[in-house]
C-alpha positions as CSV (number, residue, x, y, z in Angstrom):
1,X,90.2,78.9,96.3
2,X,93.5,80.1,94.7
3,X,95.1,80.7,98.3
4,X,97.3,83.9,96.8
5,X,94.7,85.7,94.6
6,X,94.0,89.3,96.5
7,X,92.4,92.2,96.3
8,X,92.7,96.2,97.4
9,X,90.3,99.0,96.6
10,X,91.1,102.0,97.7
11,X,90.6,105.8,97.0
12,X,91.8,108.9,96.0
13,X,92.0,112.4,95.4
14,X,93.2,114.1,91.9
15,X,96.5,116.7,92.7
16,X,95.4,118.3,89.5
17,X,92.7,117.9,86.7
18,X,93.8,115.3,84.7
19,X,93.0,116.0,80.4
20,X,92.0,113.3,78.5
21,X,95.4,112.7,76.8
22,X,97.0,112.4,80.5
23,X,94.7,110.1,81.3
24,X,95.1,107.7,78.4
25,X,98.8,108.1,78.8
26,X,97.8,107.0,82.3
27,X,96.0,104.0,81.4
28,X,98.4,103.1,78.9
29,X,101.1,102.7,81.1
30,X,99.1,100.9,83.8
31,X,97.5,98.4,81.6
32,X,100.8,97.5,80.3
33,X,102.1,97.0,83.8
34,X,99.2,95.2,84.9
35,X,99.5,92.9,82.1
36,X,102.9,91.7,82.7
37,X,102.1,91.5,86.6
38,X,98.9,89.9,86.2
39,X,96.7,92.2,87.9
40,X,93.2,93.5,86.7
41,X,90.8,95.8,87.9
42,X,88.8,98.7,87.4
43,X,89.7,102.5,88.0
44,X,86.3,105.1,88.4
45,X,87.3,108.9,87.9
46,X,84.4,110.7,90.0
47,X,84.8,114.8,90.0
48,X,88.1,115.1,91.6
49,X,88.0,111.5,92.9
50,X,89.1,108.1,92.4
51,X,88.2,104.6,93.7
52,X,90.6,101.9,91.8
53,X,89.8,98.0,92.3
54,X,93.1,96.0,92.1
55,X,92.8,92.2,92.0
56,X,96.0,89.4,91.4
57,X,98.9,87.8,92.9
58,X,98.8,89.4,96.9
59,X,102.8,90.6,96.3
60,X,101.9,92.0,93.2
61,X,98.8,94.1,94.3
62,X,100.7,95.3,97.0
63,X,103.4,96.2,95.3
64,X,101.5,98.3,92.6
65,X,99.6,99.6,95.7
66,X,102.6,101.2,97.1
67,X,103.9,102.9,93.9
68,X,100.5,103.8,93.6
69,X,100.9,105.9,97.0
70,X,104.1,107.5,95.6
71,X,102.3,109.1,92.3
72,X,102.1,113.0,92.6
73,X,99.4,112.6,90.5
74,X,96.9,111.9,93.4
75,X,97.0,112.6,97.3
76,X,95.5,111.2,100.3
77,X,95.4,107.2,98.6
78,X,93.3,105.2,101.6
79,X,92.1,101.5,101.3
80,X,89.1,101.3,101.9
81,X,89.2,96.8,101.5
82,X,91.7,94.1,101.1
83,X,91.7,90.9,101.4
84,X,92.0,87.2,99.9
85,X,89.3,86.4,97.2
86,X,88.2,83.4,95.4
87,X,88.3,84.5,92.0
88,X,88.4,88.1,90.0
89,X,85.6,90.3,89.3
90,X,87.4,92.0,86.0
91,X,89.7,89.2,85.1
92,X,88.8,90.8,81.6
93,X,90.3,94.1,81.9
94,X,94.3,94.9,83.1
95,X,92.5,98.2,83.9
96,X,89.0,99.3,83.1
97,X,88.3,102.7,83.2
98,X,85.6,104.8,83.4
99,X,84.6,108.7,84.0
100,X,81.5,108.7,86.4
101,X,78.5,111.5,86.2
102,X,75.2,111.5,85.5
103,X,75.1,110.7,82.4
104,X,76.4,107.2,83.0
105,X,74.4,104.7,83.7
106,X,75.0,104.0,87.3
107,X,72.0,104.9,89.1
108,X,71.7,107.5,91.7
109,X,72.1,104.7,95.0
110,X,75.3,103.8,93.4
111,X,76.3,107.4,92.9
112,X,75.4,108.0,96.9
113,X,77.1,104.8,97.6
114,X,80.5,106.2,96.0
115,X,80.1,109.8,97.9
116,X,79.3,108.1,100.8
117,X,82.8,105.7,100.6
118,X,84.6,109.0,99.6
119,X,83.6,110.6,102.4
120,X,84.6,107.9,104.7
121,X,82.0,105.5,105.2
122,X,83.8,101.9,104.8
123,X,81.2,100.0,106.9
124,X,80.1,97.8,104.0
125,X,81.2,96.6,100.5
126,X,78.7,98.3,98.0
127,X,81.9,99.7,96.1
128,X,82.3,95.9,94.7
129,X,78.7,95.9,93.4
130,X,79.0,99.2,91.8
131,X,82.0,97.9,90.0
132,X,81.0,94.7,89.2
133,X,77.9,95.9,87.6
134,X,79.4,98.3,85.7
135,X,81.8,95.6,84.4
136,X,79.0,93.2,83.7
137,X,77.7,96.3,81.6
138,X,80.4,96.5,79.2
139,X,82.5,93.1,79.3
140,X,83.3,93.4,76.0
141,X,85.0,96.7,76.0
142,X,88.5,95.9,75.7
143,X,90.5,97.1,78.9
């Protein structure tokens, strides 16, 4: 087990609708930065939502964590887990990225899964399985 690889999820509120163009800005920026600090992950836009994994180097997540709280771009960040892991789940992507509604194809549990973590049920870890199966659904989109 590499004895310094972490990871954070945590979630969000949008300040303002974000455009498409703002958004790819967004991403832009944050994959550059996550490439040259070694951190991947996964960021879901739901409604006026977001749930972000971050997974790297533990001063590095945390680090990006807390500029993360200082962007005006979102209120109200919370973590919903942290912790030591054994290995990445999107060790693929500097920052996946995906819009979430119905016409994705997560399934209607997962869609329940993510109100239910937005609206502050952290009891469990379904958030990871969500993510990780929507990663194992499109590996090979470059992120």
């Amino acid at each position: 087990m590499n004895q310094n690889l972490y990871f954070l999820v945590y979630v969000s509120y949008s300040a303002r609708e974000l455009n498409d163009a703002a958004m790819e800005q967004l991403l832009h920026v944050a994959r550059h930065y996550n490439k040259s600090n070694d951190i991947s992950g996964l960021l879901l836009h739901y409604n006026d939502r977001f749930i972000q994994v971050l997974e790297g180097p533990k001063e590095s997540v945390q680090k990006l964590y807390a500029k993360i709280q200082k962007d005006k771009r979102h209120h109200s960040p919370t973590v919903v887990f942290e912790g030591p892991i054994q290995s990445r789940i999107f060790k693929n992507w500097s920052m996946g990225y995906e819009k979430v509604n119905e016409k994705n194809d997560l399934i209607s549990e997962d869609i329940t899964l993510l109100q239910q973590l937005f609206d502050g049920d952290h009891s469990s870890h379904p958030i990871v399985r969500i993510m990780s199966r929507f990663y194992e659904k499109n590996i090979n989109i470059d992120g």
